[in-house]
C-alpha positions as CSV (number, residue, x, y, z in Angstrom):
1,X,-11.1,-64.7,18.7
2,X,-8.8,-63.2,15.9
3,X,-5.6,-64.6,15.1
4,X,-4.2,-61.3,15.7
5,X,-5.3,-61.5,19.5
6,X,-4.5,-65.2,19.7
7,X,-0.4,-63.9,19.2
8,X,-0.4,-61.2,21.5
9,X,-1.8,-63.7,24.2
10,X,0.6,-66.3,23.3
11,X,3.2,-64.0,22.8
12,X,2.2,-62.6,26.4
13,X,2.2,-66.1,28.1
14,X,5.7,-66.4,26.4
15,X,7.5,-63.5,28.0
16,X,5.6,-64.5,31.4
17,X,7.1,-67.7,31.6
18,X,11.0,-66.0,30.1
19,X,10.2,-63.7,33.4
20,X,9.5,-66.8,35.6
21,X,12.2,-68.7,35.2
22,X,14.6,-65.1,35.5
23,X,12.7,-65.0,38.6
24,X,13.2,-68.4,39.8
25,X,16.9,-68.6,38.9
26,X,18.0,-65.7,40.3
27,X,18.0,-66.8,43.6
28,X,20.6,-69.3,43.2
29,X,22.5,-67.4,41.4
30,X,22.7,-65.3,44.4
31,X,22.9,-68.1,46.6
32,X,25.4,-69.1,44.3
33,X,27.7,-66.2,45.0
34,X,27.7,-66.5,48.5
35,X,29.0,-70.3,48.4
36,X,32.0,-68.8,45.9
37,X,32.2,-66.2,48.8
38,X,32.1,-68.6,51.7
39,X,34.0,-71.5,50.1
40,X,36.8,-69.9,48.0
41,X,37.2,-66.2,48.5
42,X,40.0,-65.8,46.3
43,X,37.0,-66.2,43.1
44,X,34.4,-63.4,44.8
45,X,35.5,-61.1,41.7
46,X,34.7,-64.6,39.5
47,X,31.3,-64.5,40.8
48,X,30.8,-61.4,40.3
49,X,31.1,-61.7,37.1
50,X,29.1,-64.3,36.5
51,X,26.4,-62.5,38.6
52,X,26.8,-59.3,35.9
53,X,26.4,-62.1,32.9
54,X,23.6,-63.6,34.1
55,X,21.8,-59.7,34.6
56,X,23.2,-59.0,30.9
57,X,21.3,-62.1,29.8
58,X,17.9,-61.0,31.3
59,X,18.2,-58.0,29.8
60,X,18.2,-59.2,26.8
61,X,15.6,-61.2,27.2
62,X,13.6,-58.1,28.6
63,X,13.3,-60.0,32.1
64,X,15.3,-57.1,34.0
65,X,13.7,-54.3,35.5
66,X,15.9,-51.3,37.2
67,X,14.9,-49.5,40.5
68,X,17.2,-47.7,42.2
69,X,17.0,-48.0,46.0
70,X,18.2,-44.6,47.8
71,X,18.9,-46.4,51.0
72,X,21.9,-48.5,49.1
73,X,23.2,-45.2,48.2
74,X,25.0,-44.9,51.6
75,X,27.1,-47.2,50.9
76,X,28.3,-45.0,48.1
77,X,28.5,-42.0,49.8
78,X,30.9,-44.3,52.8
79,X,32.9,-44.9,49.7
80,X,32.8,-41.7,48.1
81,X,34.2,-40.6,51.8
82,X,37.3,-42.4,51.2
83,X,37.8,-41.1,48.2
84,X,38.0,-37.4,49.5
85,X,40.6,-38.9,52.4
86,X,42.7,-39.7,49.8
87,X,43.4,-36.2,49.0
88,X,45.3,-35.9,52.4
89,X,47.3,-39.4,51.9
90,X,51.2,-39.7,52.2
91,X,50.7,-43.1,50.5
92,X,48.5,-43.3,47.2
93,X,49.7,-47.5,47.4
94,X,47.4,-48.5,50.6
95,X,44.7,-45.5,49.7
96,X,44.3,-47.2,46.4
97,X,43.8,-50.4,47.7
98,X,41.4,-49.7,51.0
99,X,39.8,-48.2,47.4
100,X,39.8,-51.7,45.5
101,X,39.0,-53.5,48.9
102,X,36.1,-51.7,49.8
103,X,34.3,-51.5,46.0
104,X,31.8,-53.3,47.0
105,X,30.0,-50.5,48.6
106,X,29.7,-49.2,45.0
107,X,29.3,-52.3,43.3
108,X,26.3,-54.0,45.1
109,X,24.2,-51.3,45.4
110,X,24.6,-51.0,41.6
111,X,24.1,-54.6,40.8
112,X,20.9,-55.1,43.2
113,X,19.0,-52.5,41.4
114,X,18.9,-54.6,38.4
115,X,16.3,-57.5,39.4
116,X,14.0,-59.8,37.6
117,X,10.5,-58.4,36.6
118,X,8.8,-61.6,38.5
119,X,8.8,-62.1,41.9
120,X,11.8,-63.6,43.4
121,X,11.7,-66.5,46.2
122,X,14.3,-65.4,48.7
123,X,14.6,-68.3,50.7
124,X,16.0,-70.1,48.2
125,X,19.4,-67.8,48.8
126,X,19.3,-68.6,52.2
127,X,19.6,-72.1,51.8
128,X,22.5,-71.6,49.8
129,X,23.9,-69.5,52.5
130,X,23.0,-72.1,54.8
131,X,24.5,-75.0,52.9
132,X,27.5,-73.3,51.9
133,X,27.9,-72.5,55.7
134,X,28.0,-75.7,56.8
135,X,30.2,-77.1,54.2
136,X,32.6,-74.4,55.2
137,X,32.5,-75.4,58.8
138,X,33.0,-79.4,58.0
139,X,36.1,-77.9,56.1
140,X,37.4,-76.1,59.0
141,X,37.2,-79.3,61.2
142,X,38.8,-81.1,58.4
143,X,41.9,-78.9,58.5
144,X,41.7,-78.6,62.1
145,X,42.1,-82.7,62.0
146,X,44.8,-82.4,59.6
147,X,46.5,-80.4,61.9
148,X,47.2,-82.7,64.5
149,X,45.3,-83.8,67.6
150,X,46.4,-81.2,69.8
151,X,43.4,-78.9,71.2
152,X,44.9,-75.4,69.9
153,X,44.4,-77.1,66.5
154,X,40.8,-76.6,67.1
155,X,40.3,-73.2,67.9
156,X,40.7,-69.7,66.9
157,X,42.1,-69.1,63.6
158,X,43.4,-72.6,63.7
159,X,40.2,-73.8,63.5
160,X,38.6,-71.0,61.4
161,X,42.0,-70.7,58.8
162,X,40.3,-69.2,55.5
163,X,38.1,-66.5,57.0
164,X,39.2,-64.6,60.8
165,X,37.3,-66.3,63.3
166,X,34.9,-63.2,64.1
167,X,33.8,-63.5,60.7
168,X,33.5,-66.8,60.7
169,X,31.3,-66.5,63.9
170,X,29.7,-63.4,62.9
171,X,28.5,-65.9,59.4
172,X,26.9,-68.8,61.5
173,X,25.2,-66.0,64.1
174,X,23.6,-64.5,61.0
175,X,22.8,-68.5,60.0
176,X,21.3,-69.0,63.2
177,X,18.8,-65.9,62.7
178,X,17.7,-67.2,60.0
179,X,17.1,-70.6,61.0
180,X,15.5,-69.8,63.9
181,X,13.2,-67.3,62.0
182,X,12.8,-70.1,59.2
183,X,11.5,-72.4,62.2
184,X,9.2,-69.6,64.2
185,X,7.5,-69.0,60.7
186,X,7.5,-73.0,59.8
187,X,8.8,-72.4,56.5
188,X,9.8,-75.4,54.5
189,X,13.1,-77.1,55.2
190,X,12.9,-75.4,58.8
191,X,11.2,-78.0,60.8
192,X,13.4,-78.9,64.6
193,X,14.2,-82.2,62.9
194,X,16.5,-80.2,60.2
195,X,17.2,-77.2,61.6
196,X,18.8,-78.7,65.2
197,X,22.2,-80.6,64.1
198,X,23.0,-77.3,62.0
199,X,22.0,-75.6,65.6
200,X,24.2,-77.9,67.1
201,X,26.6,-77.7,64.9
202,X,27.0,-74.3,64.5
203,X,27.2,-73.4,68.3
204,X,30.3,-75.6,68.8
205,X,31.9,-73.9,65.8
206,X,31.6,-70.6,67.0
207,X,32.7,-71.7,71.0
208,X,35.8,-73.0,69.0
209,X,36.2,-70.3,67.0
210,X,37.1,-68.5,70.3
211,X,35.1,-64.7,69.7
212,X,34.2,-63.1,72.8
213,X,31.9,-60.7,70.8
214,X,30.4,-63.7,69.1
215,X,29.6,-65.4,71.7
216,X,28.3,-62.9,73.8
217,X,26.1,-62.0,70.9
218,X,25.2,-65.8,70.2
219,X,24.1,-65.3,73.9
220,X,21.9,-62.6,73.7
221,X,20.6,-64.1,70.7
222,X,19.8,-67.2,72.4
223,X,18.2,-65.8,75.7
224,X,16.1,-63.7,73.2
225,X,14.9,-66.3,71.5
226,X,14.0,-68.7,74.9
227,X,11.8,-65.7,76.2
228,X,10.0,-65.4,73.1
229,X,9.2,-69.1,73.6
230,X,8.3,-68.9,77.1
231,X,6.0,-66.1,76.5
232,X,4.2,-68.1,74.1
233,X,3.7,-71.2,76.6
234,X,3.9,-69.6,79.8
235,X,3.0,-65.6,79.5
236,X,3.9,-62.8,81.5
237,X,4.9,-65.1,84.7
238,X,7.3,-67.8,82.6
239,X,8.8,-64.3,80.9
240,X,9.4,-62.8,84.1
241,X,11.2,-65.9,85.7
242,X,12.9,-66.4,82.1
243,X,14.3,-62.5,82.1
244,X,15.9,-63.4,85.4
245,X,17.1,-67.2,85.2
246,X,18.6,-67.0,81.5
247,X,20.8,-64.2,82.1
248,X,22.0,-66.0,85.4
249,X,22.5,-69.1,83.1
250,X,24.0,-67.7,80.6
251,X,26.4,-66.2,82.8
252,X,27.1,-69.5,84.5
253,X,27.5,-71.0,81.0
254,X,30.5,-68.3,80.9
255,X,32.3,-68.4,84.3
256,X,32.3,-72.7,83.8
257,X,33.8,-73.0,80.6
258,X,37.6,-73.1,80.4
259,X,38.9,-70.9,77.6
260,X,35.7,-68.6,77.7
261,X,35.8,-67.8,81.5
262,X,39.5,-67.0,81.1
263,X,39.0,-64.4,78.7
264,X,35.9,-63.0,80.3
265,X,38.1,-62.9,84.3
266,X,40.7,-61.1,82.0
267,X,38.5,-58.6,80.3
268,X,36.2,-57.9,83.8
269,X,40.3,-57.6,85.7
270,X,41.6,-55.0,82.8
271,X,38.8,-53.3,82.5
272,X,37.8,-52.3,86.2
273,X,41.8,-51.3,86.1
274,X,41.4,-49.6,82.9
275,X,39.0,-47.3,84.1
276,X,40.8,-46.0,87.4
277,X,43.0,-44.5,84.7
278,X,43.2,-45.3,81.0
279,X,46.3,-43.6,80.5
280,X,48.4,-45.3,83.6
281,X,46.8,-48.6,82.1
282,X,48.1,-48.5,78.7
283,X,51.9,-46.9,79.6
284,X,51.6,-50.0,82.4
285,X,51.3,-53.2,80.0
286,X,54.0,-54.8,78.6
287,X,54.9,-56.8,75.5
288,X,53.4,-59.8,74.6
289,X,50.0,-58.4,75.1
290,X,46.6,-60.8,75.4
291,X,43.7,-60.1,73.0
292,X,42.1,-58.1,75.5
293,X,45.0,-56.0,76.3
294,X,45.5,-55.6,72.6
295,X,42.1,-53.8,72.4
296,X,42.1,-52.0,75.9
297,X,46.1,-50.4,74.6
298,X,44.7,-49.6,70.6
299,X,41.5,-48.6,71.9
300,X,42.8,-45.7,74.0
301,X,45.6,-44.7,71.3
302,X,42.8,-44.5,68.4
303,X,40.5,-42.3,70.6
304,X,43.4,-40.2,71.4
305,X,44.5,-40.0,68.1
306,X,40.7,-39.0,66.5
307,X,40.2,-36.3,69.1
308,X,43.7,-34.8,67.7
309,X,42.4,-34.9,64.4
310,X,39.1,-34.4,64.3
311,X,39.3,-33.7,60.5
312,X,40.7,-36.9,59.9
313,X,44.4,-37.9,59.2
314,X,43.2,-39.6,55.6
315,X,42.7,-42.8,53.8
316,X,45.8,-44.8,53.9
317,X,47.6,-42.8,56.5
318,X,46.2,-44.0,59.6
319,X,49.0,-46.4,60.6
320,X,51.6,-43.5,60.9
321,X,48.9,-41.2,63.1
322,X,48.4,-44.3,65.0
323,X,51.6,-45.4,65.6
324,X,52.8,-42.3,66.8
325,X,50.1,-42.2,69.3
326,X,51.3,-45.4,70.3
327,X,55.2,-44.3,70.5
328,X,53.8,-41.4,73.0
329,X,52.2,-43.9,75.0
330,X,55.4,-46.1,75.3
331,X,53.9,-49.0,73.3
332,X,56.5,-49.3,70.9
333,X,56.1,-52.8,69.7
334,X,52.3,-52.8,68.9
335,X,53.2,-49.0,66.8
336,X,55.5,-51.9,64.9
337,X,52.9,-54.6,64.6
338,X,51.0,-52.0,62.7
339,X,47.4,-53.1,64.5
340,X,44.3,-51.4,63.4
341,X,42.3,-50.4,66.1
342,X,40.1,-53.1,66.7
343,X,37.1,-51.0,66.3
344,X,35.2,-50.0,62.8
345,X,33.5,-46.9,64.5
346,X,37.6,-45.8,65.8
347,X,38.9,-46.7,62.4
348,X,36.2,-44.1,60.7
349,X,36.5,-41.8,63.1
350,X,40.4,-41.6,62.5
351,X,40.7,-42.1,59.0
352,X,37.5,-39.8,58.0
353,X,37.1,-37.5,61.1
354,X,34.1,-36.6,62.9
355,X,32.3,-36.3,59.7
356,X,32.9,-40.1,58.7
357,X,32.5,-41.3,62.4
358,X,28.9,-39.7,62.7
359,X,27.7,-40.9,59.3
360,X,28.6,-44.8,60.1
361,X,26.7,-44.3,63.3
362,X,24.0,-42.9,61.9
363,X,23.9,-45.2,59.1
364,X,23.1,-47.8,61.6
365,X,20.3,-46.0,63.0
366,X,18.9,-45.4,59.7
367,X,19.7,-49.2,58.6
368,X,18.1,-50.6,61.8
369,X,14.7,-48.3,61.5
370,X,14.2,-49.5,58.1
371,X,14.7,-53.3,59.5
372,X,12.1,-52.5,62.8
373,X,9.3,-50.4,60.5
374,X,9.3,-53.5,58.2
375,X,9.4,-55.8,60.9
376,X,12.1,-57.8,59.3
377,X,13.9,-59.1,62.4
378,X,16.5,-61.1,60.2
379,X,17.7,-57.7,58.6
380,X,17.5,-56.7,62.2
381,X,20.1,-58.8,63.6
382,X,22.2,-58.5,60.4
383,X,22.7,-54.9,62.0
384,X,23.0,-55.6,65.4
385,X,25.8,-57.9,64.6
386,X,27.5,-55.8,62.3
387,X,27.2,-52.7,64.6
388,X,28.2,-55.2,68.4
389,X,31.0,-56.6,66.4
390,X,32.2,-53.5,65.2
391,X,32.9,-52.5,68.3
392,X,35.8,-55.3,69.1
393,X,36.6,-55.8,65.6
394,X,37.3,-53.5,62.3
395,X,34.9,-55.0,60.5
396,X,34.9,-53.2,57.5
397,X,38.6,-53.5,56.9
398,X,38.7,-57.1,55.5
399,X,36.8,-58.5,52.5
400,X,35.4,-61.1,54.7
401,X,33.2,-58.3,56.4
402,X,32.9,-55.7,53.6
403,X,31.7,-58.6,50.7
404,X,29.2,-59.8,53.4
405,X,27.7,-57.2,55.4
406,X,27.4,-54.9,52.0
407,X,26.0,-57.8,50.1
408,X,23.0,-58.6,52.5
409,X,22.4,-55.2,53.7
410,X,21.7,-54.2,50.0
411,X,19.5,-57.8,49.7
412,X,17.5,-56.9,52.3
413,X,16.9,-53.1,51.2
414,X,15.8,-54.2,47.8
415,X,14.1,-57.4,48.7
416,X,12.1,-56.8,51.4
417,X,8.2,-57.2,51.0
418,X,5.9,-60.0,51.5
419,X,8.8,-62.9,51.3
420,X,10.2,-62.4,54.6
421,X,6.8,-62.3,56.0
422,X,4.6,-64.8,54.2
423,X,3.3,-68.0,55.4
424,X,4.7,-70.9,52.9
């Protein structure tokens, strides 16, 4: 062999193992950003700095390879749909930040289509999810302890004090998905004897955390997830008697427990009074409101207020549309409490008009046939969540949900191939 032959070889093997360690780092630098995330919001931008240094750095080192991924590229276009609402704004202040707050529907798309050259081991950012996850939570009991031993100190935002308890539930059910993936595919680390106490674990903290839509969704997840195991052992009989005595369990588990079964008598009483006549309903409640009320009053008043501008009243002015809809429908105090609507799909629809509402609806669609075609039943249940808790909650409206649905929605669209589906 010449000596000219012998350098290109080594020289070869040389930038090979540059592109494997890339490879093999990158993960926990992701993993890495969503502790920062998790742990200490207030540094996400830190971290996402650190996550642009690091891509600068395999650049250099020609480790870096750059594929844009046209399914990302609705996030941008949500975004770019706030930037045309600004032209209609009364107040540049709150359009420019809902701008700020919600650049990370430009930014990770951009940063995701810069990834290592080597293949990338994705379950090593799911551990650092996990882990940071669980440190989180031991911090929440922590404060909750601080707090003082009565029970109120354990629950709700209380309980979940650095990120809004549907969040913080919405985090662990995403947890839970994988875990329970993790442990279907016997990946390593994801044996019963590890995955169980963050199982157990985790299912307190989000009964505490006191979400209805969480733990309806943690429910459904969980019934899912028994019939799938029945099938397995038992077939087509144990699924049949599992589709009927689960549900029936799941809704004893509901009407038993305290706290829960309050909120559930008082969402199944409003509601079958809400629909004799939504209007009478909302004119009938008076101030202080529960949570459920809160929704039943601001869901009617956003509706309202979208079918009267179907165009869209603009980013930034949808507290004054809003609370004049509220003022018509005697609620004066919550106009003054300057709610949001408690629903993302409301929010859109009021803020961007018809146009905006029907592109986030079909931008689920879209997100959730990638996830089924691909089989990739974590991504899956990343969009179910975001799209069932977008229904009680505007999701979209605090970093906590923008940083973390855009962030994994974009991981998965890029990442997805064998790694979600291989054997270890």
């Amino acid at each position: 062999m010449s000596t000219n032959s012998t350098t290109f070889i080594q020289t070869s093997e040389g930038k090979m193992s540059i592109q494997s360690k890339i490879a093999s780092i990158y993960p926990h630098i992701l993993g890495l950003f969503t502790a920062v995330f998790l742990l200490i919001p207030h540094f996400t931008t830190m971290a996402i700095l650190g996550w642009i240094v690091f891509l600068l750095l395999s650049g250099i080192l020609k480790s870096l390879k750059f594929s844009w991924n046209w399914n990302s590229s609705l996030w941008i276009l949500l975004y770019l749909l706030y930037v045309v609402g600004t032209i209609a704004t009364f107040h540049s202040d709150i359009a420019g930040k809902y701008l700020e707050y919600k650049l990370s529907f430009v930014i990770f798309p951009i940063l995701f289509s810069f990834h290592p050259k080597a293949k990338i081991e994705i379950r090593t950012t799911y551990l650092w999810f996990i882990g940071a996850l669980t440190a989180l939570t031991f911090m929440n009991f922590f404060h909750s302890f601080q707090c003082g031993n009565e029970i109120s100190c354990f629950l709700s935002s209380q309980f979940s004090y650095s990120h809004h308890p549907t969040y913080f539930s919405a985090f662990h059910f995403f947890a839970i998905s994988i875990v329970l993936f993790g442990y279907i595919k016997k990946w390593k680390y994801f044996s019963l004897y590890w995955i169980l106490p963050f199982l157990i674990v985790s299912i307190v903290s989000q009964m505490l955390a006191l979400s209805l839509a969480g733990i309806l969704l943690l429910g459904l997840l969980a019934i899912c997830f028994l019939l799938y195991k029945i099938y397995c052992k038992w077939g087509r009989v144990g699924l049949l008697i599992g589709v009927i005595g689960l549900p029936l369990l799941f809704f004893v588990f509901i009407s038993r427990t305290p706290q829960i079964a309050y909120d559930y008598q008082a969402a199944k009483t409003y509601s079958k009074e809400y629909v004799t006549s939504p209007t009478e309903f909302v004119k009938s409640r008076t101030y202080p409101f529960s949570g459920t009320e809160v929704r039943l009053v601001m869901w009617t008043a956003a509706f309202q207020t979208m079918m009267k501008y179907p165009l869209g009243v603009g980013t930034g002015n949808l507290d004054d549309y809003l609370g004049e809809q509220l003022w018509e429908l005697d609620q004066k105090n919550l106009a003054i409490e300057n709610y949001n609507p408690h629903n993302q799909f409301l929010q859109l629809g009021i803020e961007l008009g018809i146009i905006g509402f029907v592109f986030f609806v079909l931008m689920f669609f879209f997100f959730a046939r990638i996830a089924w075609k691909r089989k990739d039943y974590i991504f899956l249940l990343l969009i179910l969540s975001l799209f069932f808790n977008s229904l009680f909650e505007s999701m979209l409206q605090r970093q906590s949900g923008i940083v973390f649905y855009t962030f994994w929605i974009c991981f998965f669209l890029q990442f997805f191939n064998r790694e979600t589906q291989d054997e270890p």
